[in-house]
VEXDREN-2710 file (C-alpha; in Angstrom, 1 decimal):
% VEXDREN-2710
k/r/px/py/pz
1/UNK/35.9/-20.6/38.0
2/UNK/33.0/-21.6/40.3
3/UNK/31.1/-24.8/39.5
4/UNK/27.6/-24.5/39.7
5/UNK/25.5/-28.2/40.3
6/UNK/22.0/-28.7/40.6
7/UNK/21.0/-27.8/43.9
8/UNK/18.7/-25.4/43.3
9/UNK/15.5/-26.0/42.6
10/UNK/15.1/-24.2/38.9
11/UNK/18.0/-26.4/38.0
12/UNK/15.9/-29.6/39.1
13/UNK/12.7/-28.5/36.8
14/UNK/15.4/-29.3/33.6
15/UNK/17.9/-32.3/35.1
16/UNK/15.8/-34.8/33.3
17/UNK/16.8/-33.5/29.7
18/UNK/19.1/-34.3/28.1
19/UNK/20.6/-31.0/26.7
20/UNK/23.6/-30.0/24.7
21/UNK/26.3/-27.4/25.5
22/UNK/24.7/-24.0/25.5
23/UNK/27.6/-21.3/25.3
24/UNK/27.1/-18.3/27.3
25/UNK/24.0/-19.5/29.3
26/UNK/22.8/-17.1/31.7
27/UNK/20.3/-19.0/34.4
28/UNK/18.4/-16.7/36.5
29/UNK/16.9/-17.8/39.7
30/UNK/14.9/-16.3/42.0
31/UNK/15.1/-17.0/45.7
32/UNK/14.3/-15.4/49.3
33/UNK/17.2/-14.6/51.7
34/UNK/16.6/-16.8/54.9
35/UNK/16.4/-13.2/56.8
36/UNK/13.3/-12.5/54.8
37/UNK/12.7/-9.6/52.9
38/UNK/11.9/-9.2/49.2
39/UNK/12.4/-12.0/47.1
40/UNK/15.8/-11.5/44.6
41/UNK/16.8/-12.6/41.2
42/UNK/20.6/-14.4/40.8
43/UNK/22.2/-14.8/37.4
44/UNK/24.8/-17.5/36.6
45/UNK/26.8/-16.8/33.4
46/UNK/27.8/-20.1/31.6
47/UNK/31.4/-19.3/30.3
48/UNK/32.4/-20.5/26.8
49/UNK/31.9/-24.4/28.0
50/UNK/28.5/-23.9/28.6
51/UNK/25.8/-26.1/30.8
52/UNK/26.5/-29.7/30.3
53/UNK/24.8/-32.6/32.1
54/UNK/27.5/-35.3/33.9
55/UNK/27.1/-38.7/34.1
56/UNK/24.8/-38.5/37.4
57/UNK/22.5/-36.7/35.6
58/UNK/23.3/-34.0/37.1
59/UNK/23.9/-30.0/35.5
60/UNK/26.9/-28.6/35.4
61/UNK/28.1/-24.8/34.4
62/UNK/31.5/-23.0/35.2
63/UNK/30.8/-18.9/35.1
64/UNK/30.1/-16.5/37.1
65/UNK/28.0/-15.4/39.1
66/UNK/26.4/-11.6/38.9
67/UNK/24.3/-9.6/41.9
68/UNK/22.2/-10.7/44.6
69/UNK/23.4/-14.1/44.6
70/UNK/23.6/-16.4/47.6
71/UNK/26.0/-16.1/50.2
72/UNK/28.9/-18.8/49.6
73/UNK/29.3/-17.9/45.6
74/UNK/31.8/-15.9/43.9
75/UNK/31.2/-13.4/41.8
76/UNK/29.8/-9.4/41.9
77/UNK/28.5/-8.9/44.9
78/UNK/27.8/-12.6/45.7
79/UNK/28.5/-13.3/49.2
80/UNK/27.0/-12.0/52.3
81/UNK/23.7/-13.0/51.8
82/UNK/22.9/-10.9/49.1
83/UNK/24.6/-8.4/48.9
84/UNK/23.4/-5.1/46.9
85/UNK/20.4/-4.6/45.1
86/UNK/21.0/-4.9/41.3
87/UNK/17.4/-5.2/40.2
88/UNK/15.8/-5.6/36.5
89/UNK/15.3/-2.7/34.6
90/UNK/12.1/-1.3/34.0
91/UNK/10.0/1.5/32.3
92/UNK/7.4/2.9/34.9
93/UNK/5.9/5.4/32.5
94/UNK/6.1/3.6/28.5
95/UNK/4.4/4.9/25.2
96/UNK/1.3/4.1/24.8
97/UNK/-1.9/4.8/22.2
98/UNK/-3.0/7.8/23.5
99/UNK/0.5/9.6/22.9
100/UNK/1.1/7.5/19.6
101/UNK/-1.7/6.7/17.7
102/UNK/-2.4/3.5/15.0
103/UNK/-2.6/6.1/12.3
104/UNK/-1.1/9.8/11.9
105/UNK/-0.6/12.1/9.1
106/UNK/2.2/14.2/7.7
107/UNK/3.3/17.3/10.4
108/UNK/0.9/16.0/12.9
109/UNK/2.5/16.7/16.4
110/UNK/2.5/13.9/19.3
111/UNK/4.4/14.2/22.9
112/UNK/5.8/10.7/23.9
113/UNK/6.5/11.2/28.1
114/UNK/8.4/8.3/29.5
115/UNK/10.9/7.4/32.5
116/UNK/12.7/4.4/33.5
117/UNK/14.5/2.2/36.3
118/UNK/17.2/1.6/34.3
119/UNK/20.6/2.8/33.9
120/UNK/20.6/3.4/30.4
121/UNK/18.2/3.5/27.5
122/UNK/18.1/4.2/23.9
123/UNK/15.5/4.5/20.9
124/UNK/18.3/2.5/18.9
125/UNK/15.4/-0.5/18.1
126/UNK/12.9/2.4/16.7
127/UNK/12.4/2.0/12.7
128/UNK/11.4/5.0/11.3
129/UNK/10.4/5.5/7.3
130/UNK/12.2/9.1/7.6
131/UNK/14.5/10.4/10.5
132/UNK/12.9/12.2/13.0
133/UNK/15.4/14.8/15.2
134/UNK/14.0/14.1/18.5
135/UNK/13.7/10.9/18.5
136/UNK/17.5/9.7/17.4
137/UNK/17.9/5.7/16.8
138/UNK/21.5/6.5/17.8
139/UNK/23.3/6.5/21.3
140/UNK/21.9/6.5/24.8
141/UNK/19.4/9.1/25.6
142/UNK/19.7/8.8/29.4
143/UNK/22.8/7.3/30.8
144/UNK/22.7/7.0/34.2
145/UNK/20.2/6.3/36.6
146/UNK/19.0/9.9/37.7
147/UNK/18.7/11.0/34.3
148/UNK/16.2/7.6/33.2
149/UNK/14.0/8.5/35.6
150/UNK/13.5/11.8/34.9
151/UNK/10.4/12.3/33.1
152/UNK/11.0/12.8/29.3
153/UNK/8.6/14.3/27.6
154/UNK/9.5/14.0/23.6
155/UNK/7.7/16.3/20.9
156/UNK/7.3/14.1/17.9
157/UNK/6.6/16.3/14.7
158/UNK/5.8/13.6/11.7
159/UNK/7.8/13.6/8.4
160/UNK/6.2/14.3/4.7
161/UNK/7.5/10.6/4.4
162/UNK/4.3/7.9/3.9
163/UNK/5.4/5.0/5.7
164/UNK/5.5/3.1/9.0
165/UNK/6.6/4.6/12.3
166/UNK/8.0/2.4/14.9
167/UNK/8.9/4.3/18.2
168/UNK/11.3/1.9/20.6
169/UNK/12.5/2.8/24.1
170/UNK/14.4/0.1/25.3
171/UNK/16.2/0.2/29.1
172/UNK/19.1/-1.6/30.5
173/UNK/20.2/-2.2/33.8
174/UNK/24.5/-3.3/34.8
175/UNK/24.4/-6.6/35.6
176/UNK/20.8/-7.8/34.4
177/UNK/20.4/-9.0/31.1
178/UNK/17.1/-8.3/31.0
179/UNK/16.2/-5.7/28.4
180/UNK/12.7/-3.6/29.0
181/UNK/11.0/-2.1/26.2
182/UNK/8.0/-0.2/25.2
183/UNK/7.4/0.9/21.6
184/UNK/4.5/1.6/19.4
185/UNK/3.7/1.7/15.8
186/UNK/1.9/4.4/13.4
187/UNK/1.2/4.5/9.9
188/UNK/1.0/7.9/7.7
189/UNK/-0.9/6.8/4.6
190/UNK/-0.2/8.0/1.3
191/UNK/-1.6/10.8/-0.6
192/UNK/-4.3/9.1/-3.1
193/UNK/-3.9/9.8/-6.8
194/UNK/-5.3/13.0/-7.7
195/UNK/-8.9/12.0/-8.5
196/UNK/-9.8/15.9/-10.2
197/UNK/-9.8/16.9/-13.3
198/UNK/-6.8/19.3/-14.8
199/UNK/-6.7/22.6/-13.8
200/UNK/-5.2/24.4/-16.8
201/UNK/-6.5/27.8/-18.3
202/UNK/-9.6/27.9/-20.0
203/UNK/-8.6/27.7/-24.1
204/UNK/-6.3/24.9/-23.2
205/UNK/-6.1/21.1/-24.1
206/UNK/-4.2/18.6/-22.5
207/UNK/-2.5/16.0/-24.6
208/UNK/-3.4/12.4/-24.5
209/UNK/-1.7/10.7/-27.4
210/UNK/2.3/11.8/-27.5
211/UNK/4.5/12.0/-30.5
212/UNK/8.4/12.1/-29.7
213/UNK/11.3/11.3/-31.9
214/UNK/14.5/10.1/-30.3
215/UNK/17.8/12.3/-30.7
216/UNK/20.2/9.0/-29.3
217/UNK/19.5/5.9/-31.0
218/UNK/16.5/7.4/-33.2
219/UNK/13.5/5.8/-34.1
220/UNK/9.7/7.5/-33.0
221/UNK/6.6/6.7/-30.3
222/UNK/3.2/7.6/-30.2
223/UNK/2.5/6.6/-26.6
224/UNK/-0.4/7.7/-23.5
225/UNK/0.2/11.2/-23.5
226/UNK/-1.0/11.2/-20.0
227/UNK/1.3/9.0/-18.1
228/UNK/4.8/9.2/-17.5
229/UNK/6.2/5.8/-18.0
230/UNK/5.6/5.5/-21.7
231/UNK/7.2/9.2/-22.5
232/UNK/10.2/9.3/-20.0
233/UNK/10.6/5.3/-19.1
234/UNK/11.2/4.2/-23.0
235/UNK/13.0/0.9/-22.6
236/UNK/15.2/0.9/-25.6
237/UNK/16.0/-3.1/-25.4
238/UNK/12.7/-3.6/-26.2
239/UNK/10.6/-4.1/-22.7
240/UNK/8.1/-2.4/-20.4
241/UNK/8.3/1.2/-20.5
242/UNK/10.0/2.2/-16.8
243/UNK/7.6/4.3/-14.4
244/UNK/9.4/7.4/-12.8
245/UNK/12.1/8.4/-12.8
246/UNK/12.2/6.4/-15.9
247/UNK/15.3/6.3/-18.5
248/UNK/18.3/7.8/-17.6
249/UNK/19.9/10.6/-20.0
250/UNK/16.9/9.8/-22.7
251/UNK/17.0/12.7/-24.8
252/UNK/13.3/13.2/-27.4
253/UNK/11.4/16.0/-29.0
254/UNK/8.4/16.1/-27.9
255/UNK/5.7/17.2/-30.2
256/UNK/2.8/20.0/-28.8
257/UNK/0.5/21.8/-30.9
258/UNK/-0.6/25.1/-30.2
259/UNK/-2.7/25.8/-26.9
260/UNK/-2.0/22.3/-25.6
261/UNK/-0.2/21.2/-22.6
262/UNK/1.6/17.6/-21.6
263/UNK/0.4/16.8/-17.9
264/UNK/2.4/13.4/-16.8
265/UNK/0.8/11.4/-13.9
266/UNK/3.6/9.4/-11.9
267/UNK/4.0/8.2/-8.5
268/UNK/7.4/8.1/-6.7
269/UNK/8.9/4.6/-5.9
270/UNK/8.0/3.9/-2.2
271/UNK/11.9/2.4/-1.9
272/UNK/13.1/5.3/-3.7
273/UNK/16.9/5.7/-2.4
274/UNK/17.1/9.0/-0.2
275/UNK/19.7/11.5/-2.4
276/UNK/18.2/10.9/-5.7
277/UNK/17.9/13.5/-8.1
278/UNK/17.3/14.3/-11.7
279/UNK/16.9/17.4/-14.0
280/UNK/13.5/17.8/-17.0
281/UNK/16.5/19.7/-19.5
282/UNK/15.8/21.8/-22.2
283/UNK/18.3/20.1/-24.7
284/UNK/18.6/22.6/-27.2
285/UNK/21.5/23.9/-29.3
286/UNK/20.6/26.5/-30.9
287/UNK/17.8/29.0/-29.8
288/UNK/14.6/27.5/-30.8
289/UNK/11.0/29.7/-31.5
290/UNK/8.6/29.8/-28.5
291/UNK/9.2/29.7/-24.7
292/UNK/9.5/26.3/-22.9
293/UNK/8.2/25.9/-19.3
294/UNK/7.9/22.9/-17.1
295/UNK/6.0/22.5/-13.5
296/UNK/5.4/19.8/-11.2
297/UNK/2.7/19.7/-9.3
298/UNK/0.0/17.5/-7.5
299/UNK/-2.6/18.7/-10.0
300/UNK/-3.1/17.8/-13.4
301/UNK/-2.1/20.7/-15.7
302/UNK/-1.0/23.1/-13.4
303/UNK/0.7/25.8/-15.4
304/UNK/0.6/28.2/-12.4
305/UNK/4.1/29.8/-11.7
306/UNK/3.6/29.9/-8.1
307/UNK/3.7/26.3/-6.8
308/UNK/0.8/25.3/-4.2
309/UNK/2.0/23.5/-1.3
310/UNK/3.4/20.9/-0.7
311/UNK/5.5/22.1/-3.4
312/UNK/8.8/24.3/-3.6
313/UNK/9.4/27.3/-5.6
314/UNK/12.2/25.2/-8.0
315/UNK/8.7/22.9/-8.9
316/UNK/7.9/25.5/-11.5
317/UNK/10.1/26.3/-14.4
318/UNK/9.3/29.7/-16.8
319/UNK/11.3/30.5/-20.2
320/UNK/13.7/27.7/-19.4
321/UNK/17.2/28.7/-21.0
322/UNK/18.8/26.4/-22.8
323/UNK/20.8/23.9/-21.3
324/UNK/18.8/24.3/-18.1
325/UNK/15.7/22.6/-16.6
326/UNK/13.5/21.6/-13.7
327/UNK/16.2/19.5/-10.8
328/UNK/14.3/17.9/-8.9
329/UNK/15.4/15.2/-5.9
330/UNK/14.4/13.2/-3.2
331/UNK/16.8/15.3/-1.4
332/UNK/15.7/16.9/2.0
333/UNK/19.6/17.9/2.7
334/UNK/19.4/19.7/-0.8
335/UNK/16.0/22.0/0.9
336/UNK/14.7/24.9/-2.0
337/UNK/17.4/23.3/-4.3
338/UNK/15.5/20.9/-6.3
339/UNK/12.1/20.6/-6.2
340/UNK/11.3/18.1/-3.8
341/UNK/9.8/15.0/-3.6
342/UNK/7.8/12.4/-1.4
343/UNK/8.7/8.8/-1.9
344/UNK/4.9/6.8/-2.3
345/UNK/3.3/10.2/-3.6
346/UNK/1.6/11.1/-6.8
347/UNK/2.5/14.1/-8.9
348/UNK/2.1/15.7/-12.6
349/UNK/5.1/16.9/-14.8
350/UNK/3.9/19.3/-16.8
351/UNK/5.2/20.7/-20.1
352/UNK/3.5/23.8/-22.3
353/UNK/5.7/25.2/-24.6
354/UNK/5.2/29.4/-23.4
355/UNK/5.5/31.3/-20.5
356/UNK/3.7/30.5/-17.4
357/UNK/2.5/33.9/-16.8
358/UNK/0.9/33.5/-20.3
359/UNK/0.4/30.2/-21.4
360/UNK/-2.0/30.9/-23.7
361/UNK/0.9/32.4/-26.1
362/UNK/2.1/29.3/-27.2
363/UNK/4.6/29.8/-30.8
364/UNK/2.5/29.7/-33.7
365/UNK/3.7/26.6/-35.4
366/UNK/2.8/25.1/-38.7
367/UNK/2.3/22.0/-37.7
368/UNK/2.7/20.8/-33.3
369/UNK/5.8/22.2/-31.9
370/UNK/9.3/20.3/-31.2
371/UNK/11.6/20.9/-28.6
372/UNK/14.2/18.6/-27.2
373/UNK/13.8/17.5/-23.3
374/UNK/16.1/15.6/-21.6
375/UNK/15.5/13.6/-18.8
376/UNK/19.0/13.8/-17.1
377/UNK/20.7/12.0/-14.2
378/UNK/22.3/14.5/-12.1
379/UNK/25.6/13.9/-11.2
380/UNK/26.1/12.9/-7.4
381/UNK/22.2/11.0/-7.5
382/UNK/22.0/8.2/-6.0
383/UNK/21.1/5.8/-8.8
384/UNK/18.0/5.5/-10.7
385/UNK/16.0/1.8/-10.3
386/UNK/16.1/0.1/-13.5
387/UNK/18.7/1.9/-15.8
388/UNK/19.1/1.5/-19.2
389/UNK/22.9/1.8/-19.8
390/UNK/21.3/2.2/-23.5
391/UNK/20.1/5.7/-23.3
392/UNK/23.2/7.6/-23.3
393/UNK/23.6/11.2/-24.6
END
């Protein structure tokens, strides 16, 4: 190995500290080849010993040495003056505001165009609040030189995910280990609550105080009718009611009287794990009198059996069989499958015991009609925050 001492003048800016072993130094220093020309950069590579400093005070590194080093060292292309022309990478065309703005919103369209002196670069360093296919945080996405400096230019469609968007080129060059980079950040905010009132059919109420019984572990609530947490989310040892999804496999009647409707205001965990899903069941036996019909939607009791968008067909439910439900998921892989939600965004689960396409013919009961509902963990979901291994069919 060659020994390097502190002849050089970077070396002498440091030689009065007093500095411990540093494995796998790399000193870079810049000098002019007494021919003339450009001025080059020279790396030294400390091997696992380090730098050290000896008793004359002086610095000391065995290593190698990389490109465009003085002639006399060892190493890469060291000798003959020069040698080649390894040179830092570099990005000559980055991302900047006007392709990636501070804020966006959901579908918006941008077109990042970069190139690079480099020999390889990747987005790898990019964090992303959902996956975007043109812009992969996986692998190189130009390998050699040619290709980096070839203009990209990279259509950037935005997710339905509310979150922040960092996009990160980064660029390498063999035998530099200087890394270039060029990123930029944008936010999509989310939705805001619905701020309207409810939208169902003239003749029809909307619940505000809800009576359920419990079918697993029995007992009764009378809880806000118009939130989800204290219907779905009952925490059966005794603490706060759990906000959406709630409580796993809880099983309740749920009491409507005639011409009402229960519209459930929740907002999906931001953190939500991606795969999650979860089924509204009708938990029923037996044939019970009177339709059952679930929807959820971003308004307040939407009883329409055409979902608006953003919403999927599977977000509306009408004459529900028994034993079957609304699934719905934070599942994009899963597509018209479930009906799908946005993790940080606000919806309504509603419940009106009739048909969609008439919900004014809800059963004539005596007193407010019952029907079992359960709220169901699907199997394969990733699992629910906050579980309550006591609500167990």
């Amino acid at each position: 190995m060659p020994v390097l001492r502190s002849g050089f003048a970077a070396f002498l800016l440091v030689s009065c500290l007093s500095l411990p072993a540093a494995a796998q130094t790399v000193i870079r220093q810049t000098w002019t080849p007494p021919e003339g020309g450009a001025p080059r950069v020279c790396e030294f590579t400390a091997d696992a010993g380090g730098v050290t400093m000896d008793s004359n005070g002086r610095l000391v590194m065995s290593g190698s040495f990389g490109a465009n080093c003085p002639s006399g060292s060892t190493g890469g292309g060291g000798g003959g003056g020069g040698g080649g022309g390894v040179t830092d990478p570099a990005i000559g065309n980055g991302i900047d505001a006007s392709e990636i703005p501070a804020t966006t919103s959901k579908g918006a369209t941008h077109t990042i165009a970069w190139s690079a002196d480099a020999d390889n670069c990747s987005y790898s360093t990019s964090s992303l609040a959902a996956a975007i296919a043109t812009w992969p945080t996986s692998g190189n996405v130009c390998s050699d030189a040619a290709s980096c400096a070839a203009t990209h230019n990279v259509a950037i469609t935005m997710p339905n995910t509310a979150g922040s968007y960092k996009f990160e080129l980064t660029c390498r060059r063999s035998g530099s280990s200087v890394v270039a980079t060029s990123s930029r950040t944008t936010t999509i905010a989310a939705d805001p609550p619905p701020t309207g009132g409810c939208v169902a059919p003239a003749g029809m109420s909307r619940v505000t105080e809800l009576f359920t019984t419990f079918n697993n572990g029995g007992g009764a609530q009378t809880v806000d009718g118009t939130q989800f947490g204290p219907a779905f989310g009952y925490n059966f040892s005794g603490g706060t009611a759990r906000s959406f999804p709630g409580t796993q496999n809880l099983i309740q009647r749920v009491y409507i009287p005639k011409n009402y409707y229960v519209s459930l205001q929740f907002t999906v965990p931001g953190n939500l794990a991606l795969n999650t899903r979860g089924l509204f069941r009708y938990d029923e036996t037996i044939p019970v009198g009177g339709a059952v019909s679930f929807t959820i939607s971003k308004n307040c009791g939407d009883l329409s059996p055409t979902p608006a968008a953003p919403m999927n067909a599977k977000c509306a439910q009408s004459n529900i069989r028994l034993g079957d439900g609304l699934p719905w998921g934070y599942a994009p892989g899963d597509g018209n499958l479930v009906c799908q939600l946005t993790p940080g965004e606000t919806y309504f689960l509603n419940i009106v015991y009739a048909s969609l396409t008439n919900p004014l013919t809800t059963a004539a009961c005596t007193g407010p009609c019952d029907r079992g509902i359960q709220n169901q963990l699907v199997s394969g979901s990733a699992a629910w925050p906050a579980q309550n291994d006591g609500a167990t069919e």
